[in-house]
C-alpha positions in Angstrom: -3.8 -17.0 -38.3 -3.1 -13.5 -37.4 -6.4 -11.0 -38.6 -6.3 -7.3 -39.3 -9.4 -5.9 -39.9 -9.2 -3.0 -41.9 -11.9 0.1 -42.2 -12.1 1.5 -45.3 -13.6 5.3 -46.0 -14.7 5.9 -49.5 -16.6 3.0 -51.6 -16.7 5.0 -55.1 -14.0 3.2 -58.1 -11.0 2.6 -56.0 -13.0 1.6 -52.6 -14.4 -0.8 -54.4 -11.9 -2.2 -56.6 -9.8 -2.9 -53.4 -12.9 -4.7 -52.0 -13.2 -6.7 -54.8 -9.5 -7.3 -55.4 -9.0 -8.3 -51.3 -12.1 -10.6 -52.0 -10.4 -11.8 -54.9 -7.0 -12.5 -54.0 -7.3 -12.5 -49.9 -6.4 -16.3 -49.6 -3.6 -15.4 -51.9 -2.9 -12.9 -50.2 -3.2 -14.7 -46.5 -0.8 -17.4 -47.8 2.1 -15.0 -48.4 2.2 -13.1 -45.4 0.5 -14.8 -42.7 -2.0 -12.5 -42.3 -5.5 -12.2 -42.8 -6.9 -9.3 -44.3 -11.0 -8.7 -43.4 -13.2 -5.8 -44.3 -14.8 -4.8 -41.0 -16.3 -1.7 -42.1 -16.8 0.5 -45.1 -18.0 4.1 -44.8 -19.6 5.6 -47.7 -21.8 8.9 -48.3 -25.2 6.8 -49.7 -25.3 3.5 -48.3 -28.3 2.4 -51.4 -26.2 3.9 -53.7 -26.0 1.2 -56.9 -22.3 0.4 -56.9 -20.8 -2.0 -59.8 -18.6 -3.8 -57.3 -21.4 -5.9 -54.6 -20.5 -4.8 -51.4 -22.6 -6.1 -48.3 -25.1 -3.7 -46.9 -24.3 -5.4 -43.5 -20.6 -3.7 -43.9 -22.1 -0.1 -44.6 -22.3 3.1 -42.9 -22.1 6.9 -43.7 -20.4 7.4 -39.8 -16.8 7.5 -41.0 -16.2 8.8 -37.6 -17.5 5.6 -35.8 -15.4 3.2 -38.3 -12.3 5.5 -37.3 -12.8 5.1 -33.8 -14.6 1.8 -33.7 -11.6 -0.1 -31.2 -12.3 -3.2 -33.1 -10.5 -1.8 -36.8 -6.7 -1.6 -36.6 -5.7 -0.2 -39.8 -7.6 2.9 -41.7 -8.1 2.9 -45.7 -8.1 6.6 -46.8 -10.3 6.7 -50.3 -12.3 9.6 -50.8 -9.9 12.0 -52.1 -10.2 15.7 -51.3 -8.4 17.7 -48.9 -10.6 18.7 -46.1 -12.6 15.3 -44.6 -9.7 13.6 -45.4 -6.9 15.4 -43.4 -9.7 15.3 -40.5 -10.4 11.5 -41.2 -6.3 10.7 -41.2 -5.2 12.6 -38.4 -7.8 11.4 -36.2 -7.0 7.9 -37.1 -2.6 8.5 -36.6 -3.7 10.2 -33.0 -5.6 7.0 -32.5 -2.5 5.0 -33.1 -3.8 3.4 -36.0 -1.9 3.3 -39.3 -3.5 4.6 -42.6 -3.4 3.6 -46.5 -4.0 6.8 -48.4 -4.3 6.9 -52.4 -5.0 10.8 -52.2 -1.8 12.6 -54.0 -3.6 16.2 -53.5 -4.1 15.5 -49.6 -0.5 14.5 -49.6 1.0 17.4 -51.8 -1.0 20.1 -49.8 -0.3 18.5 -46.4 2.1 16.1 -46.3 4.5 17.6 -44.0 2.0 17.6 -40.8 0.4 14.2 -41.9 4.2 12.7 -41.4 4.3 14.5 -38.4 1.6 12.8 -36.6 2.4 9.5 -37.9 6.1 10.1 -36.0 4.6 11.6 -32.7 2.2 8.5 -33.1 4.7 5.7 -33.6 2.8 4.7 -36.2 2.6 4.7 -39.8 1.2 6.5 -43.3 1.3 4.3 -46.3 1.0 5.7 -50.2 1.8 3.9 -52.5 -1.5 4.4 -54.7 -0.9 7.9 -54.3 1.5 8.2 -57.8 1.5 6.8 -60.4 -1.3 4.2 -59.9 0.5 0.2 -60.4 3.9 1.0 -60.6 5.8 1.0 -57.1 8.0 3.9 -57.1 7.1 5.0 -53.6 8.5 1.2 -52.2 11.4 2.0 -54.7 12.3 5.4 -53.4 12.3 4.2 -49.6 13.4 1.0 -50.0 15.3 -0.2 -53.1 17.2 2.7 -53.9 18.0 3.7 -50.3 21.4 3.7 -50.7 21.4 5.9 -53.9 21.2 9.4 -54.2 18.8 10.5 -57.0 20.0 12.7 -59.2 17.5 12.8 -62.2 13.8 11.4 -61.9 12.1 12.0 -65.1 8.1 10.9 -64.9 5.1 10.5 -67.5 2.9 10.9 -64.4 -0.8 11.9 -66.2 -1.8 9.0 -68.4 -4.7 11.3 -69.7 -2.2 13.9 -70.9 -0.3 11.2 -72.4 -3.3 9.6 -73.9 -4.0 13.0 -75.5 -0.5 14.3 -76.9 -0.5 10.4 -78.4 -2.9 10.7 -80.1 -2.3 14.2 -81.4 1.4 13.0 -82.3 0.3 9.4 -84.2 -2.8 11.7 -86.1 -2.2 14.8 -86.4 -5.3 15.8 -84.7 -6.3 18.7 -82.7 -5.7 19.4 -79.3 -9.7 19.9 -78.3 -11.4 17.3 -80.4 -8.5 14.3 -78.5 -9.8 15.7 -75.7 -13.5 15.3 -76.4 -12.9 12.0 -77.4 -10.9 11.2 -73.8 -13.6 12.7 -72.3 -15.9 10.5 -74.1 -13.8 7.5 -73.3 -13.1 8.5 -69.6 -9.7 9.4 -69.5 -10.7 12.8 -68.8 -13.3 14.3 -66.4 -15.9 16.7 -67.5 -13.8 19.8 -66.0 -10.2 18.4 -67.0 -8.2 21.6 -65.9 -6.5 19.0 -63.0 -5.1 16.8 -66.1 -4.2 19.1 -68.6 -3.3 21.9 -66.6 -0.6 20.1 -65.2 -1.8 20.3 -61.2 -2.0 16.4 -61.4 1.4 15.6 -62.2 2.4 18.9 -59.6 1.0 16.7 -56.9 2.9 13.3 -57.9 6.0 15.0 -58.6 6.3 17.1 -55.6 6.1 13.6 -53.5 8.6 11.9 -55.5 11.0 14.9 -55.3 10.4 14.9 -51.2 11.3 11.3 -51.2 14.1 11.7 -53.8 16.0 14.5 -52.3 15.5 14.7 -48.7 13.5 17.8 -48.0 9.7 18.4 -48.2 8.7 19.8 -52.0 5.7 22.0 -51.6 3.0 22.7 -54.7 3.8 26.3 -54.6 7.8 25.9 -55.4 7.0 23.8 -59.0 6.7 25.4 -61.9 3.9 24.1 -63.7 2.5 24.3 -67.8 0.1 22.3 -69.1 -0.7 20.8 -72.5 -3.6 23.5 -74.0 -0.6 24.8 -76.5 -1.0 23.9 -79.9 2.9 23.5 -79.9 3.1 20.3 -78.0 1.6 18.3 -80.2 5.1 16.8 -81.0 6.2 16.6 -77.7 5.6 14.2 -74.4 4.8 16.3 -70.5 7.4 15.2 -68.3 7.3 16.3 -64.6 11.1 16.0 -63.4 13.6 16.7 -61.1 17.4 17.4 -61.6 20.3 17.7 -59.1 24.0 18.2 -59.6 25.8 14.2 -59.1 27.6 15.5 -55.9 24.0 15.7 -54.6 24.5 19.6 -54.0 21.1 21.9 -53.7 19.3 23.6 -55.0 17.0 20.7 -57.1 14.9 21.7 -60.4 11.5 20.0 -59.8 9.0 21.6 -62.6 6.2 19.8 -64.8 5.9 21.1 -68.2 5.9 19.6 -71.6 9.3 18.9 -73.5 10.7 17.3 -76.3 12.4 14.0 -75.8 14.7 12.0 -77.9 13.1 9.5 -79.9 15.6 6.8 -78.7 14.8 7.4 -75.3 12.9 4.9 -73.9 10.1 7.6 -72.5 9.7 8.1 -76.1 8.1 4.7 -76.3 5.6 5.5 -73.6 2.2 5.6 -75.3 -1.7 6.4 -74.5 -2.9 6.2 -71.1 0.2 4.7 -69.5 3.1 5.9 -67.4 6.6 5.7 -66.8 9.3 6.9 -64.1 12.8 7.1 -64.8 15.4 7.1 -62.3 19.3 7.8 -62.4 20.9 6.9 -58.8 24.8 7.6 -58.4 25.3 4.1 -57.6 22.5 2.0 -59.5 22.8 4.4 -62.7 19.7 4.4 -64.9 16.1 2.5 -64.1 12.6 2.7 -65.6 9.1 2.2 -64.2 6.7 1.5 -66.6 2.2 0.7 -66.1 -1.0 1.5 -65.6 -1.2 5.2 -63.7 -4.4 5.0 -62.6 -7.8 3.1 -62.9 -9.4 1.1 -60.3 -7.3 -2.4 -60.8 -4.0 -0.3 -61.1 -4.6 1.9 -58.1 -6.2 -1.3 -56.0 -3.1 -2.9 -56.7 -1.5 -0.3 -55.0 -3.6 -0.1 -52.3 -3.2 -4.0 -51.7 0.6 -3.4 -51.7 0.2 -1.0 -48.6 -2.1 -3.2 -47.2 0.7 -6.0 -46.7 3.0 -4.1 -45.7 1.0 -2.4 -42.4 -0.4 -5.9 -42.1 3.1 -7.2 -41.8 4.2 -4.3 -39.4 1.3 -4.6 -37.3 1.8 -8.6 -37.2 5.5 -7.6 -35.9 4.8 -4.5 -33.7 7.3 -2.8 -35.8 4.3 -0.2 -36.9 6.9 2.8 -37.4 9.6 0.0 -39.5 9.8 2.9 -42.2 8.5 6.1 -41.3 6.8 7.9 -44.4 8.9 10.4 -45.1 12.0 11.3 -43.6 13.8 14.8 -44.3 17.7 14.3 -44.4 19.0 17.3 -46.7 18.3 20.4 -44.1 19.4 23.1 -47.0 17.1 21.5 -49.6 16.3 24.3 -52.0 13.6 24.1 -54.9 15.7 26.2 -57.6 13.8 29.1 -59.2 12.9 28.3 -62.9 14.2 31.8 -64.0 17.3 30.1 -63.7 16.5 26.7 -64.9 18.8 25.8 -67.8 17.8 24.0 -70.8 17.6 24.2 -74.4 14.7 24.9 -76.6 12.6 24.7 -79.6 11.1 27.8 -80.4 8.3 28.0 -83.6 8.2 31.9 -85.2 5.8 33.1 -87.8 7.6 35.5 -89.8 6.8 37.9 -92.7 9.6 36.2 -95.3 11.5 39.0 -96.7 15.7 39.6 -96.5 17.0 40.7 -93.3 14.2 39.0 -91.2 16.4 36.1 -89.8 18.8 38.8 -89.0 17.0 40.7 -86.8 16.0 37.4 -84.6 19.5 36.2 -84.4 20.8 39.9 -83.7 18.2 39.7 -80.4 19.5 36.5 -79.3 23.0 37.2 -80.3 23.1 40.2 -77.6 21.4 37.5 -75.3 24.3 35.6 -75.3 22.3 32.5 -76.8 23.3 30.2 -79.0 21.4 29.2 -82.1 22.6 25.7 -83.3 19.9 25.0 -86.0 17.3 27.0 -88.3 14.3 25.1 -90.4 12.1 26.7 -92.8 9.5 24.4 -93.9 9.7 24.6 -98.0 5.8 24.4 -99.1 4.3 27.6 -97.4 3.1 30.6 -99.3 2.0 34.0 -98.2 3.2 36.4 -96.7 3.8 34.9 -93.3 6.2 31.6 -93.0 7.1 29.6 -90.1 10.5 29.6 -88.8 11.8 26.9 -86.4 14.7 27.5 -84.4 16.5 24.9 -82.1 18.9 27.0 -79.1 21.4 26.1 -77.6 21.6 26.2 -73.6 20.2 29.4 -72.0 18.5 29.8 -68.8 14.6 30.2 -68.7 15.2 33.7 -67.9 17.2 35.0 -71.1 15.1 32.9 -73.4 11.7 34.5 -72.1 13.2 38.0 -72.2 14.3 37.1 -75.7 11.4 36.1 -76.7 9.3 39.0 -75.6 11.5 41.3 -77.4 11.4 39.0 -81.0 8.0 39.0 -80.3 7.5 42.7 -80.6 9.3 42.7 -84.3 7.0 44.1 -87.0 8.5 40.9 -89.0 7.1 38.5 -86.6 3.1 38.1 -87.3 2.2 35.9 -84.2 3.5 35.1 -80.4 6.6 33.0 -80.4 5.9 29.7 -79.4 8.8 28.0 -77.1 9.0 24.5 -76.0 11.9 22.7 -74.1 14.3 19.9 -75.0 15.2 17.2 -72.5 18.4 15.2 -73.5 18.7 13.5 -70.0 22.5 14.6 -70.1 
């Protein structure tokens, strides 16, 4: 039986959860493709490091370099996330000739577009599967199974520990920092969690998906991007999306923020730390992708996915089968969220005298937006009330402006807060 002997870089969680899982499951894994997976080499920064996954000492080293380069490994394992070492680390190995399995989203997202690059001059091959959304396959979707569909909506729950906190906030009530102390606790959230709940996360898995769904390369600095820290969303879910007109025209909306989704929606459902993907192609229709986003098993899964695939490719001496990425829309255009169009919920506090609704709908009546419901919660008392408003359509633009200037009424005693509503329409 054929072998491929595999170097892996980075033996931290997911380094070693694909050890163990490729230890576990290698005959299985042997029996399906034909192939033979072995470990040759793991490079790691502390060698006597304790490690809860027992890795042999003889398979150690801190010389990435050598296990790149080492003529004896044939296919590259990327895990030790960052930006810098590991766009050094894969580049060296694609010049090489030797394909790579990357799980790192950020390296992708920030440099994506040369990383593809030298896989083509190459003729060989990138694999990232484990780089979104953890276990579920939406990469091997995009490329493969939907390849004769173009995408015209991909909604995503891509952060389970932003899901994991506006669940809990939802189902309880509770506040916004003492969830996240407790995910913290729980280790659904690092100790700086500004990736997570500042939305940069979910930036770097929805620009990918966007790339593959729509043909052109998606760069972090064209999404718009809001996190969860507002007290507003505690009713709501963070979807990072992208939206393009059916007849697969550009320009493409691809944005993360939190919205409100209908509760028969099936990303409704979509609870804790897990994730989901949904997918509208103009000849499939609708499809959801639902489990684990991350964690070791999830994310080794992954990984393992990759794996048989190269292994496959390398067993045929097809290595370049399906390239990584390949850009087919040449006017692809991210469009501006100043001109995003949605419809919103928007949460006043207002002193509650005659004439005060007035003067709100007067401002968005010269806005040319629509107001299609007002709520005033019975049960408050003093001299401020809240005052819920649901809008009608309006671009991003005129409800901001409109805002501001309600914002600036002597009747209003706090800044409006504005959230979006998603009716996948």
């Amino acid at each position: 039986m054929q072998q491929v002997n595999l170097g892996i870089i980075g033996g931290g969680t997911v380094g070693g959860g694909v050890f163990q899982a490729i230890q576990r499951n290698g005959a299985l894994i042997s029996s399906r493709l034909g192939v033979r997976l072995h470990v040759a080499k793991m490079a790691v920064r502390n060698i006597h490091k304790p490690r809860p996954v027992k890795i042999p000492v003889a398979l150690l080293t801190t010389d990435w370099a050598g296990v790149v380069n080492d003529p004896q490994v044939t296919l590259i394992v990327e895990l030790i996330g960052g930006t810098t070492t590991a766009r050094e680390l894969v580049l060296n190995a694609l010049k090489l000739g030797k394909p790579v399995v990357t799980a790192n989203k950020a390296l992708l997202s920030a440099h994506g577009e040369e990383l593809f690059e030298a896989a083509q001059n190459s003729r060989t091959n990138l694999y990232y599967e484990a780089s979104v959304a953890g276990g579920i396959p939406i990469i091997k979707v995009l490329r493969e199974g939907l390849i004769g569909n173009r995408i015209t909506r991909l909604y995503g729950i891509v952060n389970g520990t932003c899901n994991y906190i506006l669940t809990r906030m939802k189902a309880e009530g509770a506040d916004f920092a003492d969830v996240l102390a407790q995910a913290q606790r729980l280790g659904y959230a690092e100790a700086q969690p500004s990736l997570d709940i500042d939305g940069h996360d979910a930036a770097h898995k929805i620009g990918i998906l966007a790339s593959l769904a729509h043909g052109f390369w998606v760069g972090p600095k064209q999404i718009y991007v809001e996190g969860i820290r507002m007290g507003i969303v505690k009713k709501a879910g963070t979807v990072a999306g992208t939206r393009r007109k059916p007849n697969g025209c550009a320009p493409v909306q691809v944005s993360v923020y939190p919205t409100l989704v209908p509760n028969a929606h099936v990303l409704a459902s979509v609870n804790d730390v897990f994730n989901a993907i949904y997918v509208r192609g103009d000849v499939v229709g609708d499809t959801l992708y639902y489990g684990r986003g991350a964690g070791q098993d999830a994310t080794a899964s992954a990984v393992l996915s990759d794996l048989a695939d190269a292994a496959l490719d390398l067993k045929c001496g097809t290595k370049s089968r399906i390239p990584p990425f390949v850009p087919h829309e040449r006017e692809g255009a991210v469009l501006p969220i100043d001109e995003v169009v949605a419809r919103y919920y928007v949460r006043l506090n207002v002193i509650d005298k005659p004439g005060t609704l007035a003067k709100i709908a007067a401002i968005f009546g010269r806005s040319k937006i629509g107001i299609s419901s007002v709520i005033q919660p019975e049960g408050h008392e003093g001299e401020s009330v809240p005052l819920i408003l649901m809008i009608h359509d309006a671009t991003n633009a005129a409800i901001t402006r409109a805002l501001a200037t309600i914002g600036a009424l002597s009747v209003v005693k706090a800044p409006p807060a504005m959230i979006r509503v998603e009716n996948f329409e």
